[in-house]
N, C-alpha and C positions, 0 to 999 in steps of 0.2 A: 504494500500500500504506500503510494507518495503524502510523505506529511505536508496536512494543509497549507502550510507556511510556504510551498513549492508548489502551490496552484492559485492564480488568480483568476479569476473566473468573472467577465465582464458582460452583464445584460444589458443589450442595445438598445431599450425599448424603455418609454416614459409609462408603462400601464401601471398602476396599485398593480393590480389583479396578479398580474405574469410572478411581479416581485415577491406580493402574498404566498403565490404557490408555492414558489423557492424556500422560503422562509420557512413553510409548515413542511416542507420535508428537510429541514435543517440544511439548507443551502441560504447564505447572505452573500448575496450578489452587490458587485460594484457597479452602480448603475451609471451608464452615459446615453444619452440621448441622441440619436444619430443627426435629427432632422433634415432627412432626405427627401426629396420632391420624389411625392408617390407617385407625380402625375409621369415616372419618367418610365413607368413600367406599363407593359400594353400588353396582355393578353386575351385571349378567346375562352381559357379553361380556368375556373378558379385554383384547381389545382396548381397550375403553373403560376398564377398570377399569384398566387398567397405566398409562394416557395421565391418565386422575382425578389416581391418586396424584401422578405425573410432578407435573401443573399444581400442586397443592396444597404440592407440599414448593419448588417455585421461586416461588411465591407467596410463602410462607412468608415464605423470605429477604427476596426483593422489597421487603417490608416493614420488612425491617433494616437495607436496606442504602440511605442515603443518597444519591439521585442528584442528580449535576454533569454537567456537561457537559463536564468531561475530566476524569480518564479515563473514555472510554464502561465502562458497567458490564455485564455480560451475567452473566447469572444459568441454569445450566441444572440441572433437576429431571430425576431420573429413576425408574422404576420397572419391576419386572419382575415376569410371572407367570405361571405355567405352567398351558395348559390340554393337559387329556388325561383321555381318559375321559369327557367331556361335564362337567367341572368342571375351575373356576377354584382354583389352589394355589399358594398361595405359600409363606412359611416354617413348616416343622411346627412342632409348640406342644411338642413334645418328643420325645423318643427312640424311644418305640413308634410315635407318627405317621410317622416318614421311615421307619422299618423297613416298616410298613405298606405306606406309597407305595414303597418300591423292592420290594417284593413284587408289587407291582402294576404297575410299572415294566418290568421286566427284561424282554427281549427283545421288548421294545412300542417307540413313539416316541410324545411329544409335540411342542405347539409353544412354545416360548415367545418370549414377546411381550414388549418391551420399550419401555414411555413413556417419549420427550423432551420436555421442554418446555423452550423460550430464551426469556428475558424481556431485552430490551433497559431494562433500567431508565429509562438516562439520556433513550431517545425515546417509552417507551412504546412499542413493539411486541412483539410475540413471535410464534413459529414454534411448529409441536408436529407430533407426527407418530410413528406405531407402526414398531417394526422386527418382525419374525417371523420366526422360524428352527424349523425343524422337527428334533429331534432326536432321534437313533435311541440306544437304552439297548441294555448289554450283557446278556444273556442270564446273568446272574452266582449265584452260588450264597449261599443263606444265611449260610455263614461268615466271607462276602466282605461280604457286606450287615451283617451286626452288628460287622464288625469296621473297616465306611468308619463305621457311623453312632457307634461308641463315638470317634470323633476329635474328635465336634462338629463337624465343618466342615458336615454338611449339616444343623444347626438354623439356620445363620447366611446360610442362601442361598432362594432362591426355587427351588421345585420339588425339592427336594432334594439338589440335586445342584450338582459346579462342571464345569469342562474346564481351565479354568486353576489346578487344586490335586488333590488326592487322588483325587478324583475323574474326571479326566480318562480314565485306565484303561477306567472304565465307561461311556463314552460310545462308541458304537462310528464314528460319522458323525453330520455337519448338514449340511444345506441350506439353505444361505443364509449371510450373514456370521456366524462365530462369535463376531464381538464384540458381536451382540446377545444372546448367552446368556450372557456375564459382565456384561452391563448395559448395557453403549455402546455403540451400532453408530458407526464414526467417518465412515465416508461419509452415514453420514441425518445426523450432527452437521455434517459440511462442506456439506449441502443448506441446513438450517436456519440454518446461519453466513452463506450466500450469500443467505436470502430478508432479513436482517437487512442486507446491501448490505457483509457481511462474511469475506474470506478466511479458510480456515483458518490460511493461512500467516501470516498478521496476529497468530497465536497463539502462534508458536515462540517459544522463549526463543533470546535471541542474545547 
C-alpha cells in the first residue's frame, strides 16, 4: 500500500455533491476548479459528450498542477448529462427550462451518464470511462414542480434534478449505482484507481 502522504489526489470539479461523496468514503480531495468553456465540447451521444467534458476539465488542471514524483498526483475530471427523450440535457439556462423539463419528466425515466476521467500526472497515464444509471421521475404535480424549481437547486444540477437534496422526493427509483447521478460513481472510481496500479484505500485519510 503507498502511504497517503505519497498521493495527492486533485478533484476538478466545483460540485458539494462529487466532494461529499469523496468525503463519506474517507477520501479528502484537493479541490481546483477547472472552469472550462463546456460550450467547446460537441457531441451526438451523451455518452461521449459527458466522458469530452470529464477529459477536458482534468486536462485543465493537469496543466496547473506541477508534476514530481512524490507525491504521485492524480487529477480526476468529471461530468454528467442527462439523456431522455432522444436529447442530450444538462443544466437548464433558467427557470422556465427545468419547469419545462420536469413537465416533460414526471412519471417518464431517463438515463444519466456520468464522465471520469484520472490523469496520473506524475506518470502520464490516465483511465476514463462512463457510468449510466437509469432513472425513474415521480409522477408529481405542477405545484410541486414550480415550487422544487423556485429553490434553484435544479438550475445548478444536470438534468434537473438531484437524489441527494430537495429533490430526492421526486425521484421514484434507479438502476444502477446512485452515485452516478450525483456525479461519482465510486466503484468505476476504484476501477480506474486500480488500472493506475492504485488502491482506493491508498486514498483514506488516517
Amino acid at each position: 500500500m503507498r502511504p497517503t502522504n505519497q498521493l495527492r489526489f486533485v478533484l476538478a470539479s466545483a460540485s458539494p455533491a462529487r466532494r461529499k461523496s469523496l468525503q463519506a468514503a474517507g477520501i479528502e480531495p484537493e479541490v481546483l476548479v477547472s472552469g472550462v468553456d463546456e460550450s467547446k465540447a460537441n457531441a451526438d451521444l451523451a455518452e461521449t459528450l459527458c466522458l469530452d467534458l470529464a477529459r477536458l476539465k482534468a486536462e485543465a488542471i493537469t496543466e496547473r498542477v506541477r508534476p514530481t514524483s512524490e507525491p504521485m498526483t492524480l487529477v480526476l475530471g468529471c461530468d454528467s448529462v442527462l439523456a431522455f427523450d432522444g436529447e442530450i440535457l444538462g443544466k437548464p439556462v433558467d427557470a422556465d427550462e427545468a419547469i419545462r423539463r420536469w413537465k416533460q419528466m414526471r412519471g417518464r425515466s431517463g438515463v444519466l451518464h456520468s464522465g471520469h476521467c484520472l490523469i496520473d500526472v506524475t506518470g502520464g497515464r490516465r483511465a476514463e470511462a462512463v457510468a449510466s444509471t437509469t432513472v425513474h421521475f415521480a409522477d408529481i404535480a405542477d405545484d410541486e414542480i414550480t415550487a422544487y424549481v423556485a429553490t434553484g437547486e435544479p438550475l445548478q444540477v444536470a438534468g434537473a434534478f438531484t437524489i441527494d437534496g430537495l429533490g430526492g422526493p421526486f425521484v421514484e427509483r434507479v438502476e444502477g449505482d446512485p452515485g452516478t447521478v450525483v456525479g461519482l460513481s465510486l466503484p468505476l472510481l476504484r476501477n480506474l484507481l486500480a488500472e493506475l496500479d492504485v488502491r482506493i484505500t491508498d486514498l483514506w485519510q488516517r
